[in-house]
KOLKE-11724 format. One record per residue: residue in one letter; x, y, z of N, C-alpha, C, O in turn; residue number from 1. Coordinates in Angstrom, 2 decimals. Layout:
@resn a&n_xx X&n_yy Y&n_zz Z&ca_xx X&ca_yy Y&ca_zz Z&c_xx X&c_yy Y&c_zz Z&o_xx X&o_yy Y&o_zz Z&resi NUM
...
END
This chain:
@resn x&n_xx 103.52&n_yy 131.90&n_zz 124.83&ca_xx 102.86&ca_yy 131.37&ca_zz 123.67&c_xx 103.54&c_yy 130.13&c_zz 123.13&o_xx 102.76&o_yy 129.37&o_zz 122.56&resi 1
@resn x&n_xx 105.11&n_yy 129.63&n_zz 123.19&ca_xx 105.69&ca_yy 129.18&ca_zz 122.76&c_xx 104.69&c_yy 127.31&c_zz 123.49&o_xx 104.55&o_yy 126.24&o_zz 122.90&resi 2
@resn x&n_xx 104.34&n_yy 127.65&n_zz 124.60&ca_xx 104.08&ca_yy 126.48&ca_zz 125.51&c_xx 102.38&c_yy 126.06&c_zz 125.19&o_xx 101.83&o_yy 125.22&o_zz 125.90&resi 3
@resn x&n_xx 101.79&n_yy 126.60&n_zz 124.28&ca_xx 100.58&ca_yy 126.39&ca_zz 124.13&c_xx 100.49&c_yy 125.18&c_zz 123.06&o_xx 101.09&o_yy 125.09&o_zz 121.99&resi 4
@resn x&n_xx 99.42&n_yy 124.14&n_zz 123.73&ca_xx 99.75&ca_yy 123.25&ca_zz 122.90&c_xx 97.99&c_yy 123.11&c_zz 122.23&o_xx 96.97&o_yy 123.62&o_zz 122.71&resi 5
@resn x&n_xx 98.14&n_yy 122.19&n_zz 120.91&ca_xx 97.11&ca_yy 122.57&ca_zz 120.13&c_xx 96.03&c_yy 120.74&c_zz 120.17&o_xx 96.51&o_yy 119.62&o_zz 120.34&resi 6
@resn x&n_xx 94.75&n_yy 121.09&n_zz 119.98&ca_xx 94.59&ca_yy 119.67&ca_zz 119.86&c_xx 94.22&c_yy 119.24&c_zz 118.28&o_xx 93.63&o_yy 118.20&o_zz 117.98&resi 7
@resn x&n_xx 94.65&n_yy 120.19&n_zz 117.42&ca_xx 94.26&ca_yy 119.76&ca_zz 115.91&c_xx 95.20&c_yy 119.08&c_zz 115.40&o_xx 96.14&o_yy 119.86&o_zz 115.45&resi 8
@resn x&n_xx 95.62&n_yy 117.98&n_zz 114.87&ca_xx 96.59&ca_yy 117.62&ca_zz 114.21&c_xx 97.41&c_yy 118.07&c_zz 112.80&o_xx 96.93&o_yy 118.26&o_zz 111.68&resi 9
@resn x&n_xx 98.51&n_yy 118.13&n_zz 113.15&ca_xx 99.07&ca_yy 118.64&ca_zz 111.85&c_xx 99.02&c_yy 118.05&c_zz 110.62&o_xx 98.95&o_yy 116.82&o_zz 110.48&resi 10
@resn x&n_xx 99.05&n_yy 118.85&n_zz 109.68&ca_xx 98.49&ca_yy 117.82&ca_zz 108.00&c_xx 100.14&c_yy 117.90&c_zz 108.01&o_xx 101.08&o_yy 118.58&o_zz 108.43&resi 11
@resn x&n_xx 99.68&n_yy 116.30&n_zz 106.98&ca_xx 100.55&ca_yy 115.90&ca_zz 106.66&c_xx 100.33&c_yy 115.34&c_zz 104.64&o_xx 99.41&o_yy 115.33&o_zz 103.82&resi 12
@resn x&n_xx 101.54&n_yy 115.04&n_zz 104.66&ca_xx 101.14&ca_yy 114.72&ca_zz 103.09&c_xx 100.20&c_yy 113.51&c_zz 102.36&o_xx 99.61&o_yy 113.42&o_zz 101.28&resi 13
@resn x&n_xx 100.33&n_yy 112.89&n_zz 103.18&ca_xx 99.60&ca_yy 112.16&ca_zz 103.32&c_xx 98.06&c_yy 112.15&c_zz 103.13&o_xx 97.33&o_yy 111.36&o_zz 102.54&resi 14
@resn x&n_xx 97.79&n_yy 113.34&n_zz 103.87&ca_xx 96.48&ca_yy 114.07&ca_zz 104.46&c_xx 96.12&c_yy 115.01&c_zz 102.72&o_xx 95.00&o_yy 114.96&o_zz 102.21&resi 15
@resn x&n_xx 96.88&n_yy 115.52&n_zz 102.28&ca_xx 96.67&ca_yy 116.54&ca_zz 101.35&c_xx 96.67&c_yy 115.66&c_zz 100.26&o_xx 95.91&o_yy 116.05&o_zz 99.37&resi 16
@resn x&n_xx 97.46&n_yy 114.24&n_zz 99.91&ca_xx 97.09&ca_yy 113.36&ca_zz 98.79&c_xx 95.77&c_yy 113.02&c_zz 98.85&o_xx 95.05&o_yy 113.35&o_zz 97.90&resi 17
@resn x&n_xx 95.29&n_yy 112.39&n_zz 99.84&ca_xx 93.75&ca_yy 111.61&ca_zz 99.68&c_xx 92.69&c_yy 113.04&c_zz 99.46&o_xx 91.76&o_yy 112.96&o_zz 98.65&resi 18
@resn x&n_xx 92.93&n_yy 114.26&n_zz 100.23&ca_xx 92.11&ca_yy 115.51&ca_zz 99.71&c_xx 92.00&c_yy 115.60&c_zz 98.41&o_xx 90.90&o_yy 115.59&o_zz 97.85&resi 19
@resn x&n_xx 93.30&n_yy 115.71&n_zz 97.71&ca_xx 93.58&ca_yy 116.11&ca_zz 96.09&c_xx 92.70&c_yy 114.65&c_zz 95.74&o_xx 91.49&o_yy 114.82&o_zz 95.83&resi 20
@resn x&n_xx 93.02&n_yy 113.57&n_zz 95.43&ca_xx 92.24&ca_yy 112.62&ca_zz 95.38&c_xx 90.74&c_yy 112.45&c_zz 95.33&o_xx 90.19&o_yy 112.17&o_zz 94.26&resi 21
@resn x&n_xx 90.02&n_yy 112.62&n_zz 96.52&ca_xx 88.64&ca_yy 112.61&ca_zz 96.79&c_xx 88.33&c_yy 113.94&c_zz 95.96&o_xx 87.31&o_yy 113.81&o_zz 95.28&resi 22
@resn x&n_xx 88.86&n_yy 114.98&n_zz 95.85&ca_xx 88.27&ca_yy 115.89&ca_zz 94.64&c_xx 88.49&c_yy 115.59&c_zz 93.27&o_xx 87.73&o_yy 116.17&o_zz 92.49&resi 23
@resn x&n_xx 89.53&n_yy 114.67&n_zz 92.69&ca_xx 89.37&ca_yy 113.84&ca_zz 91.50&c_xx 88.07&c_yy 113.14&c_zz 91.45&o_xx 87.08&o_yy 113.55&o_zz 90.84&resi 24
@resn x&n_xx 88.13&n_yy 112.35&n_zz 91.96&ca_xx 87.05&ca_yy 111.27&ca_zz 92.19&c_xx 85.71&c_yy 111.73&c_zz 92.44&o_xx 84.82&o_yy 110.87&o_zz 92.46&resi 25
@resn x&n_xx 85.40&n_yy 112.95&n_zz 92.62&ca_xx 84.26&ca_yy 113.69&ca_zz 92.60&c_xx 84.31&c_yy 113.54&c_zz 91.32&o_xx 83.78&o_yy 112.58&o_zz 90.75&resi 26
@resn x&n_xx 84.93&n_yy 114.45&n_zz 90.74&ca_xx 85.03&ca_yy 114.66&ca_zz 89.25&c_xx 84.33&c_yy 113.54&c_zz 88.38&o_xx 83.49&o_yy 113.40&o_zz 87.49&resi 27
@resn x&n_xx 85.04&n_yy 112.95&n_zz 89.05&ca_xx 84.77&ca_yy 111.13&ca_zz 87.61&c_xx 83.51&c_yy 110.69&c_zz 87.86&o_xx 82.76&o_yy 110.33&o_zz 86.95&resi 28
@resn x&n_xx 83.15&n_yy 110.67&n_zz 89.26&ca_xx 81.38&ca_yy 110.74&ca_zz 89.67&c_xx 81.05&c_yy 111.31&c_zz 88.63&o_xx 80.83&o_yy 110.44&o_zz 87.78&resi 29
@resn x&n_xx 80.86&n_yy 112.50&n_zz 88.16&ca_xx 79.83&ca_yy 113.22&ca_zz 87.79&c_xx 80.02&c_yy 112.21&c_zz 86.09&o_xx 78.96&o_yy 111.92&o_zz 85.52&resi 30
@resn x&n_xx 81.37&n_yy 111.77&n_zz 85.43&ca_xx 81.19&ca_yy 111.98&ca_zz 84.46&c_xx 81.40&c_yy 109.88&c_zz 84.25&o_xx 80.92&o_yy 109.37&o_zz 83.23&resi 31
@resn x&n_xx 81.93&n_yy 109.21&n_zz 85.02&ca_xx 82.36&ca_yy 107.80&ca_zz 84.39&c_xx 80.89&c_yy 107.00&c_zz 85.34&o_xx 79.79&o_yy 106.66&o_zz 84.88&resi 32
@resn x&n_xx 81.36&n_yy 106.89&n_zz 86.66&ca_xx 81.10&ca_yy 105.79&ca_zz 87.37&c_xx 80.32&c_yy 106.73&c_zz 89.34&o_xx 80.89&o_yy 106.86&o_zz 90.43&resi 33
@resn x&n_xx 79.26&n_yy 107.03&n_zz 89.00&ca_xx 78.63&ca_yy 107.91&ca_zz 90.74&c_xx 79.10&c_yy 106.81&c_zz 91.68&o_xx 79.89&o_yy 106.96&o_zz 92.60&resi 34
@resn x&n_xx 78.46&n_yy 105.65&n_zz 91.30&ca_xx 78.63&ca_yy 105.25&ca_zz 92.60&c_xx 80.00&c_yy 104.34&c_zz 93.17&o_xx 80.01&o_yy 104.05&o_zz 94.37&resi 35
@resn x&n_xx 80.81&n_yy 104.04&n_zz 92.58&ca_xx 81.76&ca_yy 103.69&ca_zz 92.58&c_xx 82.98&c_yy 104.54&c_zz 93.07&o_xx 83.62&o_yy 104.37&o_zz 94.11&resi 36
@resn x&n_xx 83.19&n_yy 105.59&n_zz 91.97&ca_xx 83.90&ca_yy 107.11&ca_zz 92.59&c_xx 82.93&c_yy 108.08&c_zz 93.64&o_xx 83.27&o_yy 109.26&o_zz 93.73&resi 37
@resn x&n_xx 82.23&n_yy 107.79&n_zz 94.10&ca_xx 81.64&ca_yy 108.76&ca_zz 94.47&c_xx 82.21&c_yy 107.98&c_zz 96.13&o_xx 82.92&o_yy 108.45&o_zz 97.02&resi 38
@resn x&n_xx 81.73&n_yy 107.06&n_zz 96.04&ca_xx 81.85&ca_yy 106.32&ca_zz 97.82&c_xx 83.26&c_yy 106.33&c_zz 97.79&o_xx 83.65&o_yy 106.51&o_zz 98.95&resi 39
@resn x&n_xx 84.47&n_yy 106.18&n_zz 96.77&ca_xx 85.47&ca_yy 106.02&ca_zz 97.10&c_xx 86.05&c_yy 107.37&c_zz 97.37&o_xx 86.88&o_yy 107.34&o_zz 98.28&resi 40
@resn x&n_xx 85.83&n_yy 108.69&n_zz 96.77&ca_xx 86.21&ca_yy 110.19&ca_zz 96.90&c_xx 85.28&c_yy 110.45&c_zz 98.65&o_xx 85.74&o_yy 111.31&o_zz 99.41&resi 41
@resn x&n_xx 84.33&n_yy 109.83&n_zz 98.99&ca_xx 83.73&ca_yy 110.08&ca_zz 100.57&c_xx 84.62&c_yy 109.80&c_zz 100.90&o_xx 85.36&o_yy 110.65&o_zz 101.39&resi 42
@resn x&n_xx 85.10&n_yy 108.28&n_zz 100.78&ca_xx 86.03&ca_yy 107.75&ca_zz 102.24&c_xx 87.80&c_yy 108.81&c_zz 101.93&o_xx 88.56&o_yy 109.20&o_zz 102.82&resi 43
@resn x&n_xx 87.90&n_yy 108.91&n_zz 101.13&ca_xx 88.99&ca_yy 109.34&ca_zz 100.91&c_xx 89.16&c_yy 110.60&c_zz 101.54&o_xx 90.17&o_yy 110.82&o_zz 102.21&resi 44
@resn x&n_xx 88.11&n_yy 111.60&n_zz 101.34&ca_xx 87.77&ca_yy 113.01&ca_zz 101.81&c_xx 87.73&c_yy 113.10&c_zz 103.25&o_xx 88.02&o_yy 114.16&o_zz 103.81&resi 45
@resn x&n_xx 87.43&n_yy 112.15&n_zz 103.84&ca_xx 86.80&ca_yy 111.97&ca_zz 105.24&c_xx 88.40&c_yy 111.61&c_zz 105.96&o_xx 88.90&o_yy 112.18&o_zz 106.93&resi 46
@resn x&n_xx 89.00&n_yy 110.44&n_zz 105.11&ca_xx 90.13&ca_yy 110.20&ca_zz 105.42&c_xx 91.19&c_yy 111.03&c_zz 105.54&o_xx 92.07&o_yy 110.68&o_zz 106.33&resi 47
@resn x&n_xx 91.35&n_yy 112.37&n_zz 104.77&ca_xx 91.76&ca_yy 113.19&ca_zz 104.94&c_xx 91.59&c_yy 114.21&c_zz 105.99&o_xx 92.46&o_yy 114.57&o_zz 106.78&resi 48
@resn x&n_xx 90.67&n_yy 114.54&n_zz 105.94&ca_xx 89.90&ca_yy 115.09&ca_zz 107.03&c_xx 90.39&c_yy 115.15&c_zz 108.40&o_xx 90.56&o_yy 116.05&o_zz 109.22&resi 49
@resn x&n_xx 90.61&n_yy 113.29&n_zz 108.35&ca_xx 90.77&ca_yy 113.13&ca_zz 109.97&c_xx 92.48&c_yy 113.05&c_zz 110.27&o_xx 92.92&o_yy 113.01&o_zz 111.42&resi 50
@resn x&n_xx 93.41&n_yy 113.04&n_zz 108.97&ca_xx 94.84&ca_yy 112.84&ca_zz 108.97&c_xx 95.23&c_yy 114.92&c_zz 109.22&o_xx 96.35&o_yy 115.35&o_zz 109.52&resi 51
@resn x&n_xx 94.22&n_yy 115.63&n_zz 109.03&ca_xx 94.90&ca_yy 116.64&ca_zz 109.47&c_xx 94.11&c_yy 117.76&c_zz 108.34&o_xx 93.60&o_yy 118.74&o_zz 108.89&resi 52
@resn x&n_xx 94.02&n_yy 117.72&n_zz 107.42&ca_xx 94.21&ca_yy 118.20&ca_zz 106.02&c_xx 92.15&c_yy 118.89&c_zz 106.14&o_xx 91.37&o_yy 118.72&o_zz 105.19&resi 53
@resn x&n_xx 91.69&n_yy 119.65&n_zz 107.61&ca_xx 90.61&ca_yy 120.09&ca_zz 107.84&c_xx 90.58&c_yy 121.50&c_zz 106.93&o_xx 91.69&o_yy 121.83&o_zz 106.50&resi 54
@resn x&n_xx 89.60&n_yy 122.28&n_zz 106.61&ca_xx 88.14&ca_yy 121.85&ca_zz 106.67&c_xx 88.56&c_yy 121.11&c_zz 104.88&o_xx 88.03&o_yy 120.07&o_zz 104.49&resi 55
@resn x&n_xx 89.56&n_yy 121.89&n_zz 104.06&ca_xx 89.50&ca_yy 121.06&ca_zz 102.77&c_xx 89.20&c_yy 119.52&c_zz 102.42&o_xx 88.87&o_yy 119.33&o_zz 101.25&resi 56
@resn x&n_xx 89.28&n_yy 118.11&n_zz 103.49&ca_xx 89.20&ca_yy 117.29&ca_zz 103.19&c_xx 87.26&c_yy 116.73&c_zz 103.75&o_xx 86.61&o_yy 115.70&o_zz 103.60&resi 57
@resn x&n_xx 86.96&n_yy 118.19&n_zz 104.46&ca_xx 85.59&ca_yy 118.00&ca_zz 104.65&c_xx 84.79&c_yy 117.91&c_zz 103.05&o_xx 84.14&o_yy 117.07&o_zz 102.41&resi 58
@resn x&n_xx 85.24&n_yy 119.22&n_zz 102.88&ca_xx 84.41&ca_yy 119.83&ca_zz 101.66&c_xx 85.31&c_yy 119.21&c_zz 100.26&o_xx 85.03&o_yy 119.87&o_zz 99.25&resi 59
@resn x&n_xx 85.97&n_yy 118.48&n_zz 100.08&ca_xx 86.27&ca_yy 117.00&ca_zz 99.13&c_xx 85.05&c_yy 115.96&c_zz 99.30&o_xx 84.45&o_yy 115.61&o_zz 98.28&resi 60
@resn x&n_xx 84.59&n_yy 115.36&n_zz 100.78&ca_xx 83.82&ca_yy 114.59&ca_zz 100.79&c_xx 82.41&c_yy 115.13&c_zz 100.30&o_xx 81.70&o_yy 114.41&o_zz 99.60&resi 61
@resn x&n_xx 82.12&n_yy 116.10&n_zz 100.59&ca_xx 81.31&ca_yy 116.71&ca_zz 100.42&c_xx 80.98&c_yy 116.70&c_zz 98.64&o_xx 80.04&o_yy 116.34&o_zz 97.93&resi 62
@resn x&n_xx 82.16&n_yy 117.24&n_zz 98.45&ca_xx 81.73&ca_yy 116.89&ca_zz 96.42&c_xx 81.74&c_yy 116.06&c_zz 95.89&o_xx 81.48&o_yy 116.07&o_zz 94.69&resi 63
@resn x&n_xx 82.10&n_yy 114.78&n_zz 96.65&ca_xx 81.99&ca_yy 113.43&ca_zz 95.95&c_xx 80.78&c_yy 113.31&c_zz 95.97&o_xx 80.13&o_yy 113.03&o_zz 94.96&resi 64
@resn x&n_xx 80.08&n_yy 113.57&n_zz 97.58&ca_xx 78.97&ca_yy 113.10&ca_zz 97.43&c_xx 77.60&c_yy 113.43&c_zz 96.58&o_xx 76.65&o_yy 112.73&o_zz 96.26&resi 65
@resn x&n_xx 78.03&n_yy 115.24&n_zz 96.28&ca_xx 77.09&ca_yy 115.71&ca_zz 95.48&c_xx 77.54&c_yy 114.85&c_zz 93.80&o_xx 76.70&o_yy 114.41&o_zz 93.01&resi 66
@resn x&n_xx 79.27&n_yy 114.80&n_zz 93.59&ca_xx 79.38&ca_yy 114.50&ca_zz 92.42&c_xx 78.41&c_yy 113.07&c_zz 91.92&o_xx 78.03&o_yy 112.66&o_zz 90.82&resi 67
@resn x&n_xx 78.27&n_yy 112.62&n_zz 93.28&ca_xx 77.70&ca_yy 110.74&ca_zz 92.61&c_xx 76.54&c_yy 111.53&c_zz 92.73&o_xx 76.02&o_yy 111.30&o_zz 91.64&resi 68
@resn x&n_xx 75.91&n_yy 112.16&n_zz 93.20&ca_xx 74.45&ca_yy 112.46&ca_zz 93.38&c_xx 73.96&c_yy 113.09&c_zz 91.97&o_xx 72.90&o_yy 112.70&o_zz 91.48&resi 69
@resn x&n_xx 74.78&n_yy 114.14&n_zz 91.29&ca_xx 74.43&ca_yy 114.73&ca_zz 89.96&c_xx 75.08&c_yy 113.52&c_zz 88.66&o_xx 74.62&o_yy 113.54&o_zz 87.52&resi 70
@resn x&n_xx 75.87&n_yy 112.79&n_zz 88.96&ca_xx 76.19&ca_yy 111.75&ca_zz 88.24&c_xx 74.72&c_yy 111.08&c_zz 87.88&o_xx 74.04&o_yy 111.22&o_zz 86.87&resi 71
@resn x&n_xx 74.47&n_yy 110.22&n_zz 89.17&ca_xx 73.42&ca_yy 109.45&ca_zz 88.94&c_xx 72.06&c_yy 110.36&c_zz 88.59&o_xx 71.23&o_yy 109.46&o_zz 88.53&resi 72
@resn x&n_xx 71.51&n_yy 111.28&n_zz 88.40&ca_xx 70.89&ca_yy 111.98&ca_zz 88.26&c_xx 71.26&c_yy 111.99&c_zz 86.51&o_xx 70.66&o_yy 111.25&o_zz 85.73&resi 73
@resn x&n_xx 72.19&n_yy 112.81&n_zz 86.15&ca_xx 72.67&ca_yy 112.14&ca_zz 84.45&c_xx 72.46&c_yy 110.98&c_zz 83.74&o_xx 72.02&o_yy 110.92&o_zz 82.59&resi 74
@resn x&n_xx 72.89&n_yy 109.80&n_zz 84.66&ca_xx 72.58&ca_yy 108.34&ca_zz 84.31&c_xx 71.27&c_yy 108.44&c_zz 83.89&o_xx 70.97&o_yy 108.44&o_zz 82.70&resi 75
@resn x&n_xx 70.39&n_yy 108.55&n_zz 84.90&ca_xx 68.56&ca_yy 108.57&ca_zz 85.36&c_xx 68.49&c_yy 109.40&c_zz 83.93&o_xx 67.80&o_yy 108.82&o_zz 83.09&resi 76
@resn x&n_xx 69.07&n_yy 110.61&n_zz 83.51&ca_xx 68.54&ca_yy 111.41&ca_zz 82.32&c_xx 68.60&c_yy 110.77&c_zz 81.25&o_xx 67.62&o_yy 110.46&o_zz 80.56&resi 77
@resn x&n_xx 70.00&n_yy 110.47&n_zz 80.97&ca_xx 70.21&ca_yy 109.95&ca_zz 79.52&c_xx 69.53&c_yy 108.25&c_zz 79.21&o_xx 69.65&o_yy 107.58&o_zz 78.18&resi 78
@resn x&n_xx 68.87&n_yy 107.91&n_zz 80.37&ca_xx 68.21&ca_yy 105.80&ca_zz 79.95&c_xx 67.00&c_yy 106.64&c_zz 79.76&o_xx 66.41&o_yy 106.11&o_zz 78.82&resi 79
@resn x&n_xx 66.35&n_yy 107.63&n_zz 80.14&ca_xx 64.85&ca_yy 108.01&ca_zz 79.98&c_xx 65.13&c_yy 109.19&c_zz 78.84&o_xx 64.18&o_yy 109.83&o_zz 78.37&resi 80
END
């Protein structure tokens, strides 16, 4: 077992900052700026994602994108 080698990459901190990150930036979607935080918490989430920091930096991107999506949906509420 010792000789088995893996093809997932190991997270690194790196990997777990931009995760923690892109789930901020969801956040602020919903409440400052969708489209602005919202594309920047994707790339960030995604970026994570691929530095190691799986499936959590999936499902970061994932709430940015809903966060800009219910953001702008708020926007759309409160001008009408």
């Amino acid at each position: 077992m010792a000789n088995m080698h893996s093809t997932a990459r190991p997270r690194s901190n790196a990997a777990r900052i931009c995760t923690v990150l892109a789930f901020v930036f969801a956040v602020l979607a919903v409440f400052i700026s969708p489209l602005l935080f919202g594309v920047a918490g994707l790339v960030l989430g995604i970026v994570g994602a691929v530095l190691g920091d799986r499936p959590l930096g999936w499902y970061a991107a994932i709430a940015s994108v809903v966060g800009a999506l219910v953001g702008a949906l708020l926007v759309a509420a409160l001008i009408n």
